[in-house]
C-alpha positions in Angstrom: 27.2 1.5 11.5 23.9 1.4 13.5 20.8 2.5 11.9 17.6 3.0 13.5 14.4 2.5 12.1 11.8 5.1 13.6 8.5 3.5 13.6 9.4 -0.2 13.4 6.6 -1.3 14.2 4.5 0.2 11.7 4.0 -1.7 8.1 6.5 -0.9 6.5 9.0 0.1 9.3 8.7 -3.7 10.3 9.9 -4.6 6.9 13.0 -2.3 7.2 13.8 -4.0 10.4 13.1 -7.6 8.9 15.6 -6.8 5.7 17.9 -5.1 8.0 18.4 -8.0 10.0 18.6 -10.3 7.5 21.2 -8.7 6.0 23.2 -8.8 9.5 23.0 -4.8 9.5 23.4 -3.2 13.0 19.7 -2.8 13.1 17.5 -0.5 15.9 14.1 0.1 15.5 11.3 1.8 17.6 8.0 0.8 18.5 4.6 3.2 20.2 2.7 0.0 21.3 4.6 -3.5 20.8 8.0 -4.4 19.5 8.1 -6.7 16.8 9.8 -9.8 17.2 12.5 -9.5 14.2 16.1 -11.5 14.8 18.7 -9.2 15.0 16.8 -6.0 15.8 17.0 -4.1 19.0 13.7 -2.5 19.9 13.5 0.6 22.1 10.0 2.6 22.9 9.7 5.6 21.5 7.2 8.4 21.9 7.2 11.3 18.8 6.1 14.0 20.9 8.5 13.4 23.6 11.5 15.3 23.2 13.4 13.7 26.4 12.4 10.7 25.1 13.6 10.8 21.6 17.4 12.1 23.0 16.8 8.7 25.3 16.9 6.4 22.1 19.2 8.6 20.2 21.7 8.0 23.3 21.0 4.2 23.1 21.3 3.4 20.1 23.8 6.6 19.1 23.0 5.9 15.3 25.1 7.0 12.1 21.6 7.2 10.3 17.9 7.2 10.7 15.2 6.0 8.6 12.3 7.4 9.8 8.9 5.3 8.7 6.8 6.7 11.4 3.2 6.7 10.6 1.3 8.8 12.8 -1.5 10.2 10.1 -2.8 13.4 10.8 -1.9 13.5 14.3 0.0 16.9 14.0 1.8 16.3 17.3 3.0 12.8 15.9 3.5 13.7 12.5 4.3 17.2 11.9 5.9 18.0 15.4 7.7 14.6 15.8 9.5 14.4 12.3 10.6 18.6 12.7 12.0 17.1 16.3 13.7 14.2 14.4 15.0 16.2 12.2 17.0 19.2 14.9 18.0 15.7 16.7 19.6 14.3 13.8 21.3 17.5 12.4 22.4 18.4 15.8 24.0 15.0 16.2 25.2 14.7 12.6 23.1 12.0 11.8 21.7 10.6 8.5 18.3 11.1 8.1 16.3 9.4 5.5 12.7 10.7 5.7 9.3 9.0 4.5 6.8 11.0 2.9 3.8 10.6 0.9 2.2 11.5 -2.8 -0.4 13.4 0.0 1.9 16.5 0.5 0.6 17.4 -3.4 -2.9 18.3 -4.6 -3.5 16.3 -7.6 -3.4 19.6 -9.6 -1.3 18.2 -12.1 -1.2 15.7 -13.9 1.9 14.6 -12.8 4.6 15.2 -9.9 8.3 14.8 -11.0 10.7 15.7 -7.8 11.4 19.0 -8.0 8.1 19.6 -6.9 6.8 21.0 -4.3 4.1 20.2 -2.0 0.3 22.0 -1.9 -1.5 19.7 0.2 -5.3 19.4 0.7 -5.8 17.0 3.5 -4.4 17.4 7.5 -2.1 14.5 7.2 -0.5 15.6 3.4 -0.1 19.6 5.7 1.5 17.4 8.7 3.8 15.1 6.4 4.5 18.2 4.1 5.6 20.3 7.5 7.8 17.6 8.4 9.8 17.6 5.0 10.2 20.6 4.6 11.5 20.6 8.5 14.0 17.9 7.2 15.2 19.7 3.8 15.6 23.3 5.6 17.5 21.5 8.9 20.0 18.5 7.1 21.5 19.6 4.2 22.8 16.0 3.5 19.1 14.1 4.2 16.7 12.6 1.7 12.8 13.0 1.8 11.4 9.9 0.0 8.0 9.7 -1.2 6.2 7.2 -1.9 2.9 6.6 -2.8 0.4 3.2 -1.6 2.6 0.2 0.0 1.2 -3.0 -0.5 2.1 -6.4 -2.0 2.9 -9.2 0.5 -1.3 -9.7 1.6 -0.9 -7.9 4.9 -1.4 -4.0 4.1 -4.8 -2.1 4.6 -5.4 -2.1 1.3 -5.3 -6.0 0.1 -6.9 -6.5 3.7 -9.8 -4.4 2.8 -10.2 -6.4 -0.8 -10.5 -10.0 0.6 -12.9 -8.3 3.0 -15.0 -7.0 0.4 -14.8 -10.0 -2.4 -15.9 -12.1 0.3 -18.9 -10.1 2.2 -17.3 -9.7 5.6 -17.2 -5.6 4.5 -19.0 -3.5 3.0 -18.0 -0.4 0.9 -16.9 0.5 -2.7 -13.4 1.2 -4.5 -13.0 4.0 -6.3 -12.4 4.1 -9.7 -11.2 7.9 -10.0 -9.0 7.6 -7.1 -5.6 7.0 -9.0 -2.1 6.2 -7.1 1.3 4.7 -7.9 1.2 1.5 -5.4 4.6 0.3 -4.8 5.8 -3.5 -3.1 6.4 -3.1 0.5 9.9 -5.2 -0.3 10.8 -3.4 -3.3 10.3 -0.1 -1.0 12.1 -0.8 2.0 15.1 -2.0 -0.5 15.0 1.3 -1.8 15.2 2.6 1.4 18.3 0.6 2.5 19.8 1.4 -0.9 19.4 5.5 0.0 20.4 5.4 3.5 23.9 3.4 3.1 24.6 5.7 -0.1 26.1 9.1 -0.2 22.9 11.3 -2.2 20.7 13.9 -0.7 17.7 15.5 -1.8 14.2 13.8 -2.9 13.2 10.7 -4.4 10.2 9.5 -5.6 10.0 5.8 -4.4 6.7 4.6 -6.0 5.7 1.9 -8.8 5.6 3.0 -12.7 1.7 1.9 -12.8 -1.2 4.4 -11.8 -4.1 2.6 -11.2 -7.2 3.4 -9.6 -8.1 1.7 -6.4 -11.1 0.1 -7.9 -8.7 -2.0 -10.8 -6.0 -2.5 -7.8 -8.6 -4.2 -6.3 -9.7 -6.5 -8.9 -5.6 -7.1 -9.6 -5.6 -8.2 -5.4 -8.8 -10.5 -5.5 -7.4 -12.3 -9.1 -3.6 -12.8 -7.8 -5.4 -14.1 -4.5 -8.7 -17.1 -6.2 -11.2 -14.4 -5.4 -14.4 -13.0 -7.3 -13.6 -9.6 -8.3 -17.1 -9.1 -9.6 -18.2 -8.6 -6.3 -15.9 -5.5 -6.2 -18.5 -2.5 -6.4 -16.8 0.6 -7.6 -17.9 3.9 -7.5 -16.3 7.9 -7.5 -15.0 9.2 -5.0 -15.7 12.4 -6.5 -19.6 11.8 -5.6 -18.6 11.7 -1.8 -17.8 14.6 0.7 -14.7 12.7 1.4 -11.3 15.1 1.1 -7.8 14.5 -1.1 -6.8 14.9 -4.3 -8.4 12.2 -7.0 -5.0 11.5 -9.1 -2.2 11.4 -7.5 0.7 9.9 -10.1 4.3 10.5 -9.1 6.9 10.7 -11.8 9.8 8.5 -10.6 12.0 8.2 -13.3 15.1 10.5 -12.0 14.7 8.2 -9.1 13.9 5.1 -10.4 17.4 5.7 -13.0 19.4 6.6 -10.2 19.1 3.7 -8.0 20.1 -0.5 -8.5 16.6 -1.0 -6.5 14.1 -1.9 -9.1 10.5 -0.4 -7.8 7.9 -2.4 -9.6 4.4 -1.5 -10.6 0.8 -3.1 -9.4 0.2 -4.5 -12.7 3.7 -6.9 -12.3 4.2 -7.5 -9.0 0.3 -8.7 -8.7 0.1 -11.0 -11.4 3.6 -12.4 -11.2 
């Protein structure tokens, strides 16, 4: 069975490719700017906001299922309009869709978000990644909506690029320390991901680590695990800037975590092992 990996390019699309072909999996993926070059993987370009174009790599690559890692942040057009338009495709087509989300589709109201709950975003991209999975629950009955929370882990994210950038003076800026997520390896992830889509359950998962940290100790776990000073980390609170989003975001994955063989580990392991 083919299965094509929307937004293969991205970070963590590329490592859904790289396991798929390394697993000889009949692996396609899509890529906005530049294919990756990943053995085993056939790349086709793929604009979101083209509907002739996303029947064109449907016909191509005529997939049993679709992962769809597409990142387009809170480009509405990309995000929202793109994954609704996956999501007809694939339910016209009787396709398999497995749909990434985000911890942004909830406020940070709670304390905690277990997965029967449902989204109240505060920021455009948590409305345009909410739209899309609620799109993808109304339209395929037999999909799942995965969220997840920050991917990081193998040195190459934002986040761990930002950190060496900070610890040693090439940026400047500060890491929160009341900005609280659930990071999650980008390996441990993508398994996850595999593990959903070539399995027979529906509905929503909550694919992050067990760990909430704030960014600021993520940080100092990224600059240790890597020989760098983490006193030169400067935190501060996000809730003294203007900038918008929920402060704690913690997503309770323990249904999840229980029904899967995919183990998700937390920050404070997979850094300091």
């Amino acid at each position: 069975m083919t299965v094509l990996v929307v937004g293969g390019s991205g970070y963590l699309g590329a490592e859904l490719a790289r396991q798929g072909g390394a697993a000889g999996r009949d692996t396609a993926a899509t890529f906005h700017t530049r294919p990756r070059d990943t053995p085993g993987v056939a790349w086709h370009r793929l604009d979101l906001r083209d509907p002739r174009d996303l029947e064109r790599v449907l016909d191509a690559t005529d997939p049993a299922a679709v992962i769809n890692a597409s990142s387009g942040d809170a480009d509405w057009a990309v995000t929202a309009e793109g994954g609704m338009r996956l999501a007809r495709a694939a339910a016209r087509r009787g396709v398999r869709l497995v749909h990434v989300s985000t911890d942004a589709v909830f406020s940070g109201r709670r304390d905690t978000y277990d997965e029967t709950c449902l989204p109240d975003p505060l920021t455009p991209y948590g409305a345009a990644k909410a739209t899309a999975e609620t799109a993808v629950r109304l339209l395929c009955a037999d999909a799942v909506v995965a969220r997840t929370s920050l991917i990081l882990g193998d040195g190459r994210s934002g986040h761990e690029r930002l950190v060496r950038g900070l610890a040693t003076g090439t940026r400047r800026g500060v890491l929160f320390t009341d900005d609280v997520r659930c990071p999650v390896h980008v390996r441990d992830l993508a398994a996850a991901l595999w593990e959903l889509t070539r399995s027979d359950r529906t509905g929503v998962f909550h694919l992050a680590g067990p760990h909430a940290v704030s960014r600021h100790e993520l940080g100092q776990l990224i600059a240790r695990r890597d020989g760098l000073d983490a006193s030169r980390l400067t935190a501060g609170r996000r809730a003294d800037t203007p900038l918008p989003g929920a402060l704690r975001l913690v997503l309770d994955g323990g249904a999840s975590r229980d029904a899967l063989a995919t183990r998700l580990r937390g920050a404070r392991e997979f850094l300091t092992s």
